[in-house]
C-alpha positions as CSV (number, residue, x, y, z in Angstrom):
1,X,-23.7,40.1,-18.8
2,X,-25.1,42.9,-21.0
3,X,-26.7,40.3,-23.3
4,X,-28.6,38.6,-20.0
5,X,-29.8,42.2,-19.0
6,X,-30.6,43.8,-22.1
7,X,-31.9,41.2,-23.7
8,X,-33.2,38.3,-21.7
9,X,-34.5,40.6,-18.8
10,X,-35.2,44.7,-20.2
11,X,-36.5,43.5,-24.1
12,X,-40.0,42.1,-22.7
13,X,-40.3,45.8,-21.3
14,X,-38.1,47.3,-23.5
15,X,-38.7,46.0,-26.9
16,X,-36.5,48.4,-28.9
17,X,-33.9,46.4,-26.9
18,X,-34.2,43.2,-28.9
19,X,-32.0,44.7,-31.2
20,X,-29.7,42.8,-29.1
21,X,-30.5,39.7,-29.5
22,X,-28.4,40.0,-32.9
23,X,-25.1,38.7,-33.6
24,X,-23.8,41.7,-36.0
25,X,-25.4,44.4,-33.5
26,X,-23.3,42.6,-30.3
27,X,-20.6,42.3,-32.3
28,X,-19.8,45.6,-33.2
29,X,-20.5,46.4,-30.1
30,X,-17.8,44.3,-28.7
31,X,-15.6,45.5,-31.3
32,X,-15.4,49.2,-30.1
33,X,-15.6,48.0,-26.7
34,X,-12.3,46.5,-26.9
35,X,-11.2,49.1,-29.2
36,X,-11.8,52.1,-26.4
37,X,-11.0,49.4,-23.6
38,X,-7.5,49.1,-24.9
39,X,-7.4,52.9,-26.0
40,X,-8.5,54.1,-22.2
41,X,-6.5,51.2,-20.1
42,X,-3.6,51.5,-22.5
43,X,-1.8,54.1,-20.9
44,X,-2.4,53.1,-17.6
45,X,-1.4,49.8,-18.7
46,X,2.1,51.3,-19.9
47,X,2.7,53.4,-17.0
48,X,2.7,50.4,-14.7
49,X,5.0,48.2,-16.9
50,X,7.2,51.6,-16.9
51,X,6.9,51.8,-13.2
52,X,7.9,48.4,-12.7
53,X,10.5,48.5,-14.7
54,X,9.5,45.9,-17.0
55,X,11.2,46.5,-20.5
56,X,12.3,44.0,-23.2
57,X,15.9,42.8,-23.4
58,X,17.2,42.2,-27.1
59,X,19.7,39.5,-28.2
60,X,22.8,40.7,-29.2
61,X,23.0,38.1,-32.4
62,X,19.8,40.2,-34.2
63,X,20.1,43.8,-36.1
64,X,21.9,46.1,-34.3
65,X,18.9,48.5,-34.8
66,X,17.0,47.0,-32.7
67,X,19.1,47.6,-29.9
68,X,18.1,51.1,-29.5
69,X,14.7,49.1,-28.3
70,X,15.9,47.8,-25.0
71,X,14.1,48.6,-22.5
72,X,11.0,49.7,-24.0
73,X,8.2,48.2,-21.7
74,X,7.3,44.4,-22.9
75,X,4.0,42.3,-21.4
76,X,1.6,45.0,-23.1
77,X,-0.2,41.5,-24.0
78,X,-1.9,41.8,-21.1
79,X,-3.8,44.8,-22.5
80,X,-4.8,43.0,-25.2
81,X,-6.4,40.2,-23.0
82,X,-8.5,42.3,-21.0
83,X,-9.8,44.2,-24.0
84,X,-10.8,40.6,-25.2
85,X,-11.9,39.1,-22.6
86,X,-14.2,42.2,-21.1
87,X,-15.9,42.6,-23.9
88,X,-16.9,39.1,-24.9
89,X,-18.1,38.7,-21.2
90,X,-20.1,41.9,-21.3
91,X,-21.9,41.0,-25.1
92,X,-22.0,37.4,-25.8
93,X,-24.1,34.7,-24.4
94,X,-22.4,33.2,-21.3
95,X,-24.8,30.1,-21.5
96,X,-22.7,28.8,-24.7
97,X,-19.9,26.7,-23.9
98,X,-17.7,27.7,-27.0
99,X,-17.2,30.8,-25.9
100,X,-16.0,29.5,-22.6
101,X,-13.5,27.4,-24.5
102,X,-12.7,30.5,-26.5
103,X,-12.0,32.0,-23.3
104,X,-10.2,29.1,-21.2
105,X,-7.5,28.4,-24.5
106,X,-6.7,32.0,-24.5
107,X,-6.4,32.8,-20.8
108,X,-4.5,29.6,-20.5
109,X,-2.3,30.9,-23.5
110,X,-1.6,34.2,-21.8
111,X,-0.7,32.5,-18.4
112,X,2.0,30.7,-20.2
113,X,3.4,33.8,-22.0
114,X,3.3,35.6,-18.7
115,X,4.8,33.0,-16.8
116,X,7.7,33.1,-19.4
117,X,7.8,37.1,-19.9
118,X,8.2,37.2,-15.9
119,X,11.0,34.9,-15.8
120,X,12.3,36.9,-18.4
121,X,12.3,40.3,-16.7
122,X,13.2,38.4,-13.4
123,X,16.8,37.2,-14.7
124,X,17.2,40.3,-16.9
125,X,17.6,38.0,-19.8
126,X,16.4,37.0,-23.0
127,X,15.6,33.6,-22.0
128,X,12.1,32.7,-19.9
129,X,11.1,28.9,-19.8
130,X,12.7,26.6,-21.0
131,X,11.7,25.4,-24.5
132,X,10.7,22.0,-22.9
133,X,8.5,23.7,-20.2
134,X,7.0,26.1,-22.7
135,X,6.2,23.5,-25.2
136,X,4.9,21.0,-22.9
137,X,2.3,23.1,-21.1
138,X,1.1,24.5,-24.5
139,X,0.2,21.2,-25.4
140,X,-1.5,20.4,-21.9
141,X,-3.7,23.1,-22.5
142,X,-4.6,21.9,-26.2
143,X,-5.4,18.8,-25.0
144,X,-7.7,20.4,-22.7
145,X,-8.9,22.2,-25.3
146,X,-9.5,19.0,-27.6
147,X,-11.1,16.9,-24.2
148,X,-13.9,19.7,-24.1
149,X,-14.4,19.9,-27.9
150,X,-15.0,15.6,-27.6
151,X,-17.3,16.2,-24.6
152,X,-19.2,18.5,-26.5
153,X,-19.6,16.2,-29.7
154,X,-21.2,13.8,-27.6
155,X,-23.7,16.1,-27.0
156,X,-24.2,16.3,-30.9
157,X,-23.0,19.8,-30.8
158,X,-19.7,19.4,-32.2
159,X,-18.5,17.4,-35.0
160,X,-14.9,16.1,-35.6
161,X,-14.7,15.6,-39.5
162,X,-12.6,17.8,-41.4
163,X,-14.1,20.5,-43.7
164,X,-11.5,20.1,-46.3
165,X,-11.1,23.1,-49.3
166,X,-12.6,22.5,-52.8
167,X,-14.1,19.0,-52.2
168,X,-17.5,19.6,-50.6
169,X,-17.8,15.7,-50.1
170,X,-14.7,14.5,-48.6
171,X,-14.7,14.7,-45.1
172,X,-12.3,12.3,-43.0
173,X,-13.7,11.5,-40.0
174,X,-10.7,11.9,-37.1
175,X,-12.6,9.5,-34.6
176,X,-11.5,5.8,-35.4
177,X,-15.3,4.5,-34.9
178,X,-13.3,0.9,-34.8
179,X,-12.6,1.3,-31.3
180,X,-15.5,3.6,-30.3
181,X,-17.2,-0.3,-29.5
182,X,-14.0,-2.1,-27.6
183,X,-14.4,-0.7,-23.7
184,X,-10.4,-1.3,-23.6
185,X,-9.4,0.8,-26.3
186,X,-12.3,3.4,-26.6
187,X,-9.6,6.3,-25.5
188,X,-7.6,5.5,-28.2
189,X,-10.3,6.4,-30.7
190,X,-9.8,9.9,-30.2
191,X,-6.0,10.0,-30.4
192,X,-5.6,11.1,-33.8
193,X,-8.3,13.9,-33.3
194,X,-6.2,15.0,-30.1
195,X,-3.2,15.3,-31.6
196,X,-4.4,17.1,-34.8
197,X,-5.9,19.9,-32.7
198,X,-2.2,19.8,-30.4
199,X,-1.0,20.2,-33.7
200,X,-3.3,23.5,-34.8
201,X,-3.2,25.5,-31.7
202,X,0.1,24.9,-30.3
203,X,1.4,25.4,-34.2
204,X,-1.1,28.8,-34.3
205,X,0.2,30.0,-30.8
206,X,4.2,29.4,-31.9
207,X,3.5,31.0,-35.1
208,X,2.4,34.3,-33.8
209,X,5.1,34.4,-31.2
210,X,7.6,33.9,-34.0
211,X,6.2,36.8,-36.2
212,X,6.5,39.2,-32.8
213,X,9.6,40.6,-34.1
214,X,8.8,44.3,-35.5
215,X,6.9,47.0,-34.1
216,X,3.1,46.0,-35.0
217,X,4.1,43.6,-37.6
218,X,2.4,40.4,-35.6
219,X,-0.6,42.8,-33.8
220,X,-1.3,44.0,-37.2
221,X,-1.8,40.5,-39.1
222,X,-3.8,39.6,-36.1
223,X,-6.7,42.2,-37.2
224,X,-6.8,40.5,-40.9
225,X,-6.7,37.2,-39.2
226,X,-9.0,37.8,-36.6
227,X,-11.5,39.5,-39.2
228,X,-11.2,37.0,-41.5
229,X,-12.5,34.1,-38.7
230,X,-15.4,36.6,-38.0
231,X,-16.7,36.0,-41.1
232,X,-16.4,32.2,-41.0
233,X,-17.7,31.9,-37.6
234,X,-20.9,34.3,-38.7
235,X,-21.3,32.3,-41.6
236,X,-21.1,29.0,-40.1
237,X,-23.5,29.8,-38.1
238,X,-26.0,31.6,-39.7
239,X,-28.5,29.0,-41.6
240,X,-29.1,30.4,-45.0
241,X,-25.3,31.3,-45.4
242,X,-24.0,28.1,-44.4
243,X,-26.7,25.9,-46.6
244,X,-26.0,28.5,-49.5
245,X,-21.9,28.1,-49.0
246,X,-22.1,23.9,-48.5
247,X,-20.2,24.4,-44.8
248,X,-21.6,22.0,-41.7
249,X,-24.4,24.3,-39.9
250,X,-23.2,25.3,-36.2
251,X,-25.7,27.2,-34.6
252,X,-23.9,27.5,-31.8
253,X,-20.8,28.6,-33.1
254,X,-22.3,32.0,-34.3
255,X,-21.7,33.8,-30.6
256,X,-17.7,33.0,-31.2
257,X,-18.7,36.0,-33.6
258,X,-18.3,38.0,-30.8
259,X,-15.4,36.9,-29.5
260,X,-13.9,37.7,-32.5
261,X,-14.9,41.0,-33.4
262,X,-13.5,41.8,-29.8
263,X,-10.1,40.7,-30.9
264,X,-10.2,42.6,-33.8
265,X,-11.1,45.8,-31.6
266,X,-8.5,44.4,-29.2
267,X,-5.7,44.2,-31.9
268,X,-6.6,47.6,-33.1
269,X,-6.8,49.4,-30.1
270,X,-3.4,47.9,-28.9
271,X,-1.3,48.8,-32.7
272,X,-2.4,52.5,-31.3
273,X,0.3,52.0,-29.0
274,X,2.7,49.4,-30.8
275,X,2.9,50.7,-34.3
276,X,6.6,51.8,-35.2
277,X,8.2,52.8,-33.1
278,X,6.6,50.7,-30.7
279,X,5.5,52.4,-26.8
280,X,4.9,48.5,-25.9
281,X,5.7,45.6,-26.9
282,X,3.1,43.1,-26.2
283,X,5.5,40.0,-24.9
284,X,4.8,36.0,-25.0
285,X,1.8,36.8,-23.2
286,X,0.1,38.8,-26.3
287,X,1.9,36.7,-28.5
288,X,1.0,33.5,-27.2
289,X,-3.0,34.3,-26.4
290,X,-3.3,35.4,-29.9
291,X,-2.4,32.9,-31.7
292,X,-4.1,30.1,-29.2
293,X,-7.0,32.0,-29.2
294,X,-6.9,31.9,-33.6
295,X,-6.1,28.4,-33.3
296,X,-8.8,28.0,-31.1
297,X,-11.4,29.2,-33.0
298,X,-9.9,27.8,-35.8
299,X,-10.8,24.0,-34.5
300,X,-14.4,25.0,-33.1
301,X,-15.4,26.1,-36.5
302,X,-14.2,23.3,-38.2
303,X,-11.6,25.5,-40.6
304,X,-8.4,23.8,-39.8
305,X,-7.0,23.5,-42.9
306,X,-7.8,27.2,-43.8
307,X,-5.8,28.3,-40.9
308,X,-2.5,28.1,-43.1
309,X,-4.2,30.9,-45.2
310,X,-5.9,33.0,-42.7
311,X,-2.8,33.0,-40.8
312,X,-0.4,32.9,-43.8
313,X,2.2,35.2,-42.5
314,X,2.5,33.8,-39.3
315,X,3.1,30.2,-41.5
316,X,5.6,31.7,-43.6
317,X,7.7,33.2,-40.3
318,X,7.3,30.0,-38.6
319,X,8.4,27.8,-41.7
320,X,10.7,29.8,-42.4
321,X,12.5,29.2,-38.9
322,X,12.1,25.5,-39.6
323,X,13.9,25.4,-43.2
324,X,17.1,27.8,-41.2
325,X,17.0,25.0,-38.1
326,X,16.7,21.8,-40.6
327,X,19.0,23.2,-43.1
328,X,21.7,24.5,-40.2
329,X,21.4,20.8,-38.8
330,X,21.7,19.1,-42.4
331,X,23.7,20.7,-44.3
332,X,26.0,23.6,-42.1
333,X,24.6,26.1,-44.2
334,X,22.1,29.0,-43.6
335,X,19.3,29.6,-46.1
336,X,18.2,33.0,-44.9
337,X,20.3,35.6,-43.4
338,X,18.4,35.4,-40.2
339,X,15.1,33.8,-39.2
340,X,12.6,34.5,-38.7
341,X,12.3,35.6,-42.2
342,X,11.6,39.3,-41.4
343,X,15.0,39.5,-39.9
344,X,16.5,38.5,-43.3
345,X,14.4,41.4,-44.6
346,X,16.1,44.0,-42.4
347,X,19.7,42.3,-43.2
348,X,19.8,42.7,-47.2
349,X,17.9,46.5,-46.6
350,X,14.4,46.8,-46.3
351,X,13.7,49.6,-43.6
352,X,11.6,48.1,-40.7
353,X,8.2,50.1,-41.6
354,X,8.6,48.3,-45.5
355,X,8.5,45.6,-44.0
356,X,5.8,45.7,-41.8
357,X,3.2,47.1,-44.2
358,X,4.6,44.7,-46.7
359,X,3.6,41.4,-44.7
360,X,0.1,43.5,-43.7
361,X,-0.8,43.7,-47.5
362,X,0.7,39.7,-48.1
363,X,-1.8,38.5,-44.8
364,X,-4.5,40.7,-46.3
365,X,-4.0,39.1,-49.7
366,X,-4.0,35.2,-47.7
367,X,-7.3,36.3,-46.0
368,X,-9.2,37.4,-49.0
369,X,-8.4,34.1,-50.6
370,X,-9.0,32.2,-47.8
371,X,-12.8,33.9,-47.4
372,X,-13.2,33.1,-51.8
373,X,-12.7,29.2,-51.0
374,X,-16.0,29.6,-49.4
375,X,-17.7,29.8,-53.1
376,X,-14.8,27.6,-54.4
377,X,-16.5,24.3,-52.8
């Protein structure tokens, strides 16, 4: 909305205010308006939880410190989505549709988490949806998510090869052109590119959820992630960088810039509030938003398969739930103390703040590797 009236209307008598016809310039600006949006409503926000009585309930089976956490007020995601959403509404172009998608996945996200949080709070238990419910509307809404994305590449706007890391050449088409030309079986076509994105934003959204466990630890990785992505969606965008770097020019892509400079302001303005010891916890519907919103953006800009190292905490919680499940099921026998794997941290010792600023420096160290495969083509 700014962007329409400072830029599209007041510039031609303003012309100082073209300055905001830049990405960088709109993006810090959506930056520190999500961080003071989430500084300013965060209280507020608190207060009403607190009011409403609206506090976390811990299972009994995990450390017996966090018990001293019970009641400490939970949805605080919902703080975080506002200071996302305001911002990229107020700073980015509205006329480009991947912002929009950027905005559907991780409303749609948050509606799930708060959905389950309410149930939650509702029965006074640890339990919201049902795995099966929770699951299944995640992938609903990726599928959504994917449905647009193929819309948009018959426009020539979108493209659904694979950007894969190191080989600038190879890149797998995931549209089986075969039966593009049979009217029975066209659908089919873009099955496997449907279920690969299911796979990437469900998969990012259950990640971050999982690594929700210690006071800032997931809101925390979320800034590196988030950051990280900025860079790729500026550079993917921007013509000299992405002809220099070998990456498949998106012009449009470059207002997601904004989106996510807002959830790094977002994620910054909400650790105010959760770093150790936490005032709010920010609940499935922080957790879940997050990570469909990284996935999201993820799949727009065509870096799927650098998602494992942007987001390389939130892969190593998540697989490390998987290996506990499989090897329980297999063999009897537990391979980590407790999952998810910051759990078995606090079990053989490591205080909770270690542990937290431990896994910041390890998702710092996955981003800044993730950014160098850019030159590594």
């Amino acid at each position: 909305m700014l962007y329409w009236l400072l830029f599209l209307k007041l510039q031609r008598y303003v012309p100082p205010f073209r300055i905001f016809h830049y990405v960088t310039f709109r993006t810090a600006f959506a930056s520190l308006t999500a961080l003071f949006t989430a500084l300013i409503v965060g209280p507020l926000v608190i207060g009403r939880l607190r009011d409403f009585q609206i506090g976390q309930y811990i299972r009994e089976e995990g450390p017996k410190a966090h018990q001293k956490k019970a009641g400490t007020p939970t949805m605080g995601g919902l703080l975080i989505v506002i200071a996302i959403i305001v911002p990229t509404l107020l700073w980015a172009d509205l006329s480009n549709r991947f912002v929009w998608i950027a905005v559907f996945s991780t409303c749609a996200y948050a509606a799930i988490g708060f959905t389950d949080d309410y149930t939650k709070v509702a029965h006074r238990r640890n339990l919201g949806l049902t795995a099966r419910a929770k699951l299944g509307l995640q992938i609903a809404t990726a599928i959504v998510v994917a449905s647009m994305l193929i819309a948009m590449q018959a426009y020539g706007m979108y493209s659904t090869k694979l950007i894969v890391p190191f080989f600038k050449q190879f890149r797998p088409d995931l549209v089986i052109e075969k039966l593009l030309h049979n009217p029975h079986l066209w659908p089919l076509a873009f099955l496997p590119f449907v279920v690969f994105v299911v796979l990437v934003i469900v998969g990012s959204s259950n990640a971050v959820n999982l690594t929700d466990g210690l006071d800032g630890l997931a809101i925390g990785c979320t800034v590196i992630a988030a950051g990280a992505l900025a860079v790729l969606t500026y550079v993917s965008g921007h013509a000299t960088f992405a002809t220099y770097l070998e990456l498949q020019r998106m012009p449009q892509v470059a207002e997601l810039t904004i989106f996510c400079g807002a959830m790094v302001g977002a994620s910054i303005g909400f650790l105010w509030y959760n770093a150790h010891p936490a005032e709010v916890f920010m609940g499935d519907v922080g957790s879940l938003a997050l990570g469909g919103a990284i996935g999201t953006v993820a799949v727009i800009i065509k870096q799927e398969l650098l998602l494992p190292f942007i987001g390389g905490i939130f892969v190593i919680e998540a697989l490390s739930v998987i290996l506990q499940v499989g090897s329980y099921k297999l063999r009897k026998k537990r391979i980590f103390k407790m999952a998810p794997i910051h759990h078995h941290f606090e079990l053989v010792g490591w205080s909770e703040s270690k542990i937290i600023v431990r896994f910041w420096i390890a998702s710092l160290v996955f981003a800044l590797f993730a950014l160098t495969t850019l030159k590594l083509r």
